[in-house]
PAGU-434921 format. One record per residue (C-alpha): x, y, z; residue in one letter. Coordinates in steps of 0.25 Angstrom, whole numbers, padded with zeros to 4 digits, always signed. Example, Ala and Ser with C-alpha at 12.3 -4.5 7.8 and 13.67 -1.06 7.14 Angstrom:
BEGIN
+0049-0018+0031a/+0055-0004+0029s/
//
This chain:
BEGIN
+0000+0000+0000x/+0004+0013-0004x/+0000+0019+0010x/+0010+0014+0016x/+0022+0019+0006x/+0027+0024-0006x/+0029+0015-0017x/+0041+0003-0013x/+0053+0005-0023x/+0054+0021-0021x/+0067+0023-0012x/+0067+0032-0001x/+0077+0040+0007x/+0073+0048+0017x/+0059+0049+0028x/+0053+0059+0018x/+0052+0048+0007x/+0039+0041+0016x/+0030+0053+0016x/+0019+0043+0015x/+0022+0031+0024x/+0015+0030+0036x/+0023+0027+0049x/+0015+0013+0052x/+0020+0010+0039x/+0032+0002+0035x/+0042+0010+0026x/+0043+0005+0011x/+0055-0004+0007x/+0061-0006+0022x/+0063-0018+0026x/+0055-0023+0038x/+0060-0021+0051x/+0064-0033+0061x/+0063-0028+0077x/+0072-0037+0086x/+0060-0042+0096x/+0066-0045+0112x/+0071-0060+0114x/+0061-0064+0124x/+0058-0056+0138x/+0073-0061+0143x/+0079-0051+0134x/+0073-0039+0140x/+0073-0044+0155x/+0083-0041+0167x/+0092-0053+0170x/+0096-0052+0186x/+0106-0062+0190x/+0109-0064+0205x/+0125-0068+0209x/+0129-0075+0219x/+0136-0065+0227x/+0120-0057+0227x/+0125-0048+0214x/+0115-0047+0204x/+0114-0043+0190x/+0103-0039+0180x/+0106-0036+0165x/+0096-0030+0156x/+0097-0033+0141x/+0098-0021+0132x/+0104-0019+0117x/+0117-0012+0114x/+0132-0013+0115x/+0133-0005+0128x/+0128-0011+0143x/+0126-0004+0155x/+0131-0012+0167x/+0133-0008+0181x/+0132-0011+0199x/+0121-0006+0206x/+0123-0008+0221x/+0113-0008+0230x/+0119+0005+0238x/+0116+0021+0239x/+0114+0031+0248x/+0104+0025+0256x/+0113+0016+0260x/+0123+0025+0267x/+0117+0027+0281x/+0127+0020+0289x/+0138+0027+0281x/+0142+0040+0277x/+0132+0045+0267x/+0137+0048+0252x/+0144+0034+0251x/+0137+0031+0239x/+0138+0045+0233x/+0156+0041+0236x/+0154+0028+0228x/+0147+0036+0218x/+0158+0044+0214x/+0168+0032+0217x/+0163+0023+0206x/+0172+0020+0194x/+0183+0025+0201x/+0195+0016+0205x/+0195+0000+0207x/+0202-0012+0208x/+0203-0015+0194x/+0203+0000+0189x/+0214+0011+0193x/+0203+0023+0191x/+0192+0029+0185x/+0199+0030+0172x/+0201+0018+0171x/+0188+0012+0171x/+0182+0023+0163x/+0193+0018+0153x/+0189+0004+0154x/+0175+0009+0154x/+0178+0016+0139x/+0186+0004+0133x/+0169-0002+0134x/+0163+0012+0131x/+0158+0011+0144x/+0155+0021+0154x/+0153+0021+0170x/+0143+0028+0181x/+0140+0026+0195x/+0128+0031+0200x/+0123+0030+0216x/+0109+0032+0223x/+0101+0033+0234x/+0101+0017+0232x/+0110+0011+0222x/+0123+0014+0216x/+0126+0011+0202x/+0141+0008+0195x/+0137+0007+0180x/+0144+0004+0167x/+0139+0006+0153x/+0149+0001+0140x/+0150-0007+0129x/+0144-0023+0133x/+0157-0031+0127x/+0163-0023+0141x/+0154-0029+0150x/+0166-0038+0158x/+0174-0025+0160x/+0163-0016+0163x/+0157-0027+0176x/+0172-0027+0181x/+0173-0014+0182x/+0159-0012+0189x/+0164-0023+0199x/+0177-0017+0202x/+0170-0002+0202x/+0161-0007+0214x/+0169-0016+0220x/+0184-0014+0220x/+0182+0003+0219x/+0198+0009+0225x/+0190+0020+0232x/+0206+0028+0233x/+0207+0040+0242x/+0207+0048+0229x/+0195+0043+0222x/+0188+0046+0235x/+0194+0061+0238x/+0189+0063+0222x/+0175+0057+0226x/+0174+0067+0238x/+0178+0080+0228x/+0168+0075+0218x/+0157+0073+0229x/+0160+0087+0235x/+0158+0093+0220x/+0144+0086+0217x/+0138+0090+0232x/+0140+0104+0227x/+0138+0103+0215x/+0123+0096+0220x/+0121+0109+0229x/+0125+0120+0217x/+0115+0114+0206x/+0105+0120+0200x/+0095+0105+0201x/+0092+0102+0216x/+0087+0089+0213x/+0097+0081+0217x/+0097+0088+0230x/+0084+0089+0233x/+0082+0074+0230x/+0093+0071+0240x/+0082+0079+0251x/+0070+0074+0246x/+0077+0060+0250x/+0083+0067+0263x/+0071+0070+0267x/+0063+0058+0264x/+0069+0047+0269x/+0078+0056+0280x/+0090+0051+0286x/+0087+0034+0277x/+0089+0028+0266x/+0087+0035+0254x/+0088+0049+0262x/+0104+0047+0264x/+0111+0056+0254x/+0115+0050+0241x/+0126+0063+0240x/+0137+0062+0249x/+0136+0073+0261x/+0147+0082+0259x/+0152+0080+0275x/+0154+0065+0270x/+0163+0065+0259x/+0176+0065+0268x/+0171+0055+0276x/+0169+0045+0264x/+0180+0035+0261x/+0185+0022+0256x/+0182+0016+0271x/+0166+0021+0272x/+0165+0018+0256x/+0171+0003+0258x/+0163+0003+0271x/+0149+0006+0264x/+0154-0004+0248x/+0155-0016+0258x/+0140-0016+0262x/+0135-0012+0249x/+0142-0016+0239x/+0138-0030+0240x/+0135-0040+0228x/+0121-0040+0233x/+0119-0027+0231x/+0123-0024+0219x/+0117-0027+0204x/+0127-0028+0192x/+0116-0023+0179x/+0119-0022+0165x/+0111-0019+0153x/+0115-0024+0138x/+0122-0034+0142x/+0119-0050+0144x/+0117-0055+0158x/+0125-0065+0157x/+0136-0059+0155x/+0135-0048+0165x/+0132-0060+0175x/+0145-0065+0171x/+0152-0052+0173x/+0146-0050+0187x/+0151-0063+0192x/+0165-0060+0186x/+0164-0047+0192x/+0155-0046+0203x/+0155-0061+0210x/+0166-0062+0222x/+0173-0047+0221x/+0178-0043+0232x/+0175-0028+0233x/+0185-0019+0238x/+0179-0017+0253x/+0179-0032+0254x/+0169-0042+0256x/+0165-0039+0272x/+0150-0042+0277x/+0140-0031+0273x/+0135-0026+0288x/+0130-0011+0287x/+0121-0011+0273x/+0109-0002+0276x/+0095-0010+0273x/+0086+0002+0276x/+0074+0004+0271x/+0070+0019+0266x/+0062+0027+0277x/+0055+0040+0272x/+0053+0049+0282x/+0049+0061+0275x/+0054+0074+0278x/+0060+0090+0273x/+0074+0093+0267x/+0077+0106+0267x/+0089+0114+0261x/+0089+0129+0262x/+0097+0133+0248x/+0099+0147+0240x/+0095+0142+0226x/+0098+0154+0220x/+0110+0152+0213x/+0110+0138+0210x/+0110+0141+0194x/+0121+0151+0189x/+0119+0158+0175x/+0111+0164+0166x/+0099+0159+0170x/+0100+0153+0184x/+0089+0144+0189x/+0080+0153+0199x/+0080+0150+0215x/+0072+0137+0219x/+0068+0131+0228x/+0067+0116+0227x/+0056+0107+0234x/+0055+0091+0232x/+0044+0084+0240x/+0043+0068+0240x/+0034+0060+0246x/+0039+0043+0248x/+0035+0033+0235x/+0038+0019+0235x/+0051+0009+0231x/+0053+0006+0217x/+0051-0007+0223x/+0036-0006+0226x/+0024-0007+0216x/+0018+0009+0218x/+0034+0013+0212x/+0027+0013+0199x/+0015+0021+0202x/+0025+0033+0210x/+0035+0032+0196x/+0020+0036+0189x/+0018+0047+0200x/+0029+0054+0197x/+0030+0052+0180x/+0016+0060+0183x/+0022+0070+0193x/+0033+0072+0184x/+0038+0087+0184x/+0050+0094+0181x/+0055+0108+0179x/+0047+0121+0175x/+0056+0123+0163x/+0049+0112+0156x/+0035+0112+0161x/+0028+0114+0148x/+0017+0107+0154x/+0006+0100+0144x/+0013+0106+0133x/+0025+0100+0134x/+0020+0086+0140x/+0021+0087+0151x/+0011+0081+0159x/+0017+0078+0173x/+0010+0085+0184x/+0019+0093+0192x/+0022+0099+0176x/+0006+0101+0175x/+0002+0105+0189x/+0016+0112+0195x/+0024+0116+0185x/+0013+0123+0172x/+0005+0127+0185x/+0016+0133+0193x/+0026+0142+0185x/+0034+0146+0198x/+0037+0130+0199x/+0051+0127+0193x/+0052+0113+0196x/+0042+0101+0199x/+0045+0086+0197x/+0043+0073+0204x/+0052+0063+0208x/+0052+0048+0213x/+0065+0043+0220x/+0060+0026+0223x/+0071+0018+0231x/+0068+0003+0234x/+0062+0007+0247x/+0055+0019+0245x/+0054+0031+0235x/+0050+0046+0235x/+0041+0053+0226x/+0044+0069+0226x/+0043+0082+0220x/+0053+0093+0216x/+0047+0108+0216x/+0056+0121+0213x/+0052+0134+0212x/+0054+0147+0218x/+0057+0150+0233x/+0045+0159+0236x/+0038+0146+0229x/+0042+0134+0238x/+0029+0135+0247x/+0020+0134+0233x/+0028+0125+0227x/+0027+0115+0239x/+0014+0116+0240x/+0011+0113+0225x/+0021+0099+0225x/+0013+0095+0237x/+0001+0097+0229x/+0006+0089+0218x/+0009+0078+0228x/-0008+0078+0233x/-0013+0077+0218x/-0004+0066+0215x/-0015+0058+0225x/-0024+0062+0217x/-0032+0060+0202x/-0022+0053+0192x/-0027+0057+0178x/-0027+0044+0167x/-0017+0053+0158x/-0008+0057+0168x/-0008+0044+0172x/-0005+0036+0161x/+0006+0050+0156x/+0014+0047+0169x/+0013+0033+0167x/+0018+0034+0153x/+0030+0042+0153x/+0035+0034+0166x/+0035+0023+0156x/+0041+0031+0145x/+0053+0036+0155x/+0056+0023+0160x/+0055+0015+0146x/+0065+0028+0141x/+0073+0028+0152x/+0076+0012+0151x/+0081+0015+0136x/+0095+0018+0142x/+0103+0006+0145x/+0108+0013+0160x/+0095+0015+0165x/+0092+0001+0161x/+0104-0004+0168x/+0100+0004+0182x/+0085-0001+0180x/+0091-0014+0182x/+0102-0013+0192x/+0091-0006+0201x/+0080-0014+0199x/+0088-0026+0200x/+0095-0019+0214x/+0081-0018+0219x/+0073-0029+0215x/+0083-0039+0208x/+0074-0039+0196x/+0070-0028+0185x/+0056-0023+0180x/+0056-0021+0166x/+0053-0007+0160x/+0041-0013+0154x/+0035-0020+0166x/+0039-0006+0174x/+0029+0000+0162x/+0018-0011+0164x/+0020-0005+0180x/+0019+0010+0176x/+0007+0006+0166x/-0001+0001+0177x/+0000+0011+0186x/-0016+0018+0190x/-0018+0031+0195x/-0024+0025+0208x/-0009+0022+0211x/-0004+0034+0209x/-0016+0037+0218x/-0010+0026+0229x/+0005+0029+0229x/+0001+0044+0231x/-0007+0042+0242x/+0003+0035+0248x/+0014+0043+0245x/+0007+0056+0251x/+0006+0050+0266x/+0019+0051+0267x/+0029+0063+0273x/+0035+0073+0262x/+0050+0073+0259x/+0052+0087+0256x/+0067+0093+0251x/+0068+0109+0249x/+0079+0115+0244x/+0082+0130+0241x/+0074+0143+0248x/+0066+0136+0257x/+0060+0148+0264x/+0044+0145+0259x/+0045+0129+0260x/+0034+0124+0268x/+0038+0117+0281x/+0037+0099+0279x/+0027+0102+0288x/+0018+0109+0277x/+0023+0100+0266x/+0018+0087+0272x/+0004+0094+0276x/+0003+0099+0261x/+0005+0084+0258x/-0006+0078+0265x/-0015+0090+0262x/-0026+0087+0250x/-0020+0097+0242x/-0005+0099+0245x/-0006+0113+0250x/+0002+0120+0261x/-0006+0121+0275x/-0012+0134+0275x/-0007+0138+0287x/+0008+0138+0279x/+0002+0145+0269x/-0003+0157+0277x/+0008+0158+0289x/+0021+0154+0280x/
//
């Protein structure tokens, strides 16, 4: 049929020569296309395999040249309270330095380059993570190196000196920018879970940076660092093989700090306790130039979620993808897209409002859903009083649309984001930590879809019975007392008492 292209025989070289093809047809004169279909379900799952020595390790198919292997141990701030706190923030900055094997950091970055490979070392409130991506044919040399990074690290008086100067620069350096997130996140925690857990301060204080050495660090490896609480994960490459790399690698090392029996590991289980951090800042300078970002001030309130562990995780990952948010600059509102609804109901409705976005923080044993607000300092009391209000609607009516829009782009960002062969490599190392198996994104999706607006309904409720975490940062002369935020709370429609509105 002609309707579906020109006449066969005609060459053709360019787009413009099928002016009257339709898409849902096939082009003329090209041959068939053959799709490579998956090998069976085993081709796409995660393959967990448990050592005798309590390691485990996960791999992830995935096609390419490159794969992305790494440790993640079971070990973060959290677990610092009967040591000094910033240990993990040390170990951080100490990764991929000198080992056993390896006379410097140099060195394995020029081992690392002969596989075009390249390194990083991330750590958390809960994890940290030693990870490697290079060419696959490399895949012996690059578990070596892992092994010997975590386990046989030199820690010399020099590196460590180093370590201190570089942790001294980034605390001020945190203080002196322009984004207080990373801050204000640190308080929110503070003040949520004050004094445990995943309260402790992943930064290292500056009084402790001097007191950290090679001691206190072989003192705090020899209880975490242990087999059992590590995962060794890898994507695009065979299980087999990485299983046989482990237990060249991995299987009766001695580490560095010997083998002694683990005595002092922390087991404690998350306590929020709810509560204010405040810090009284000048926020006037914090931008230099030609155009210098305006004095803020900068509220986040949270109020406890649940473990990524438990079945309403999914529900509060919805909650917030509707919350959504972000900063005044782009808030284009409807006509832009965006449909979030501290973009519809704070920031088109509040031009004052320079900030407005949700965050969820979930731990294995407990998470925290908040909101950061910034605006003016004669603003603070107005802008507390419209966060708290979004807290109350959220217990109330969830439209269809909004609904099934938050439900959507959570699936969207989570299929997007597990495009890049890294993040699929710290989806399994972290799920495999956690639960030693590993949901698939498409039964993560089958979750999402099935997600009602009467359980949004439920977590909410839930959720707002319990005491506010509040962090403030900047001019704090017109923040409303804890007292005054908690009552707004558990008001019907997040207002400030009136007597604080009259008398302040």
């Amino acid at each position: 049929s002609r309707r579906c292209g020109l006449a066969t025989g005609r060459s053709y070289s360019g787009g413009g020569a099928y002016p009257s093809v339709s898409l849902t047809c096939p082009l003329p004169g090209v041959p068939k296309a053959v799709f490579a279909a998956a090998e069976g379900r085993e081709r796409f799952e995660t393959r967990v395999t448990a050592l005798e020595n309590g390691l485990r390790v996960a791999s992830q198919n995935k096609f390419g040249q490159f794969c992305t292997v790494g440790l993640l141990i079971n070990s973060g701030s959290r677990h610092e309270a009967k040591y000094l706190s910033g240990i993990s923030h040390f170990l951080e900055k100490l990764a991929f330095s000198s080992t056993a094997q390896f006379g410097s950091k140099d060195e394995i970055l020029l081992t690392l380059e002969k596989h075009g490979g390249i390194c990083d070392c991330q750590a958390s409130r809960d994890t940290i993570m030693y990870a490697v991506s290079a060419d696959a044919k490399g895949l012996d040399t690059v578990v070596n190196l892992l092994a010997d990074v975590a386990l046989q690290p030199r820690l010399s008086d020099e590196e460590i000196e180093m370590t201190r100067t570089a942790i001294r620069f980034e605390l001020e350096d945190l203080n002196m920018r322009p984004d207080p997130e990373p801050l204000l996140t640190e308080m929110i925690h503070a003040a949520a879970y004050r004094e445990n857990t995943v309260g402790l301060n992943r930064f290292c204080p500056v009084e402790n940076t001097d007191k950290i050495d090679r001691k206190v660090l072989h003192s705090y490896l020899r209880n975490y660092y242990t087999p059992d609480r590590m995962v060794l994960a890898g994507v695009g490459i065979e299980h087999e093989q990485l299983v046989e790399c482990a237990k060249k690698y991995l299987l009766g090392v001695e580490p560095v700090w010997g083998s002694a029996q683990t005595k002092d590991v922390d087991r404690s289980v998350a306590q929020y306790t709810g509560g204010i951090v405040k810090v009284e800042k000048d926020m006037s300078d914090v931008s230099l130039g030609p155009t210098p970002i305006p004095e803020l001030t900068h509220i986040m309130i949270g109020l406890e979620s649940c473990s990524f562990l438990e079945e309403d995780f999914i529900p509060f990952a919805v909650l917030n993808m509707m919350m959504g948010g972000g900063g005044s600059f782009s808030a284009g509102g409807p006509g832009k897209g965006m449909f979030t609804r501290l973009y519809l109901n704070v920031l088109n409705r509040h031009h004052w409002m320079y900030n407005a976005t949700s965050y969820h923080h979930s731990y294995e044993d407990t998470g925290l859903l908040c909101i950061h607000a910034s605006a003016d300092p004669k603003q603070v009391r107005e802008m507390v009083e419209i966060i708290t209000r979004e807290f109350i609607l959220m217990a109330g009516a969830v439209g269809e649309v909004e609904l099934e829009r938050a439900k959507t782009q959570l699936k969207s960002m989570l299929m997007m984001n597990l495009e890049s062969r890294p993040v699929i490599f710290e989806d399994v190392g972290r799920q495999v930590l956690a639960t030693n198996t590993r949901k698939l994104p498409h039964e993560l999706c089958t979750l999402i879809s099935q997600v009602k607006s009467t359980d949004i309904k439920r977590v909410v409720t839930k959720m707002l019975h319990k005491k506010p975490a509040v962090a403030a940062l900047g001019d704090l002369t017109d923040l409303p007392t804890y007292e005054h935020i908690q009552a707004a709370l558990s008001s019907k429609d997040g207002r400030l008492p009136r007597m604080y509105r009259l008398f302040r």
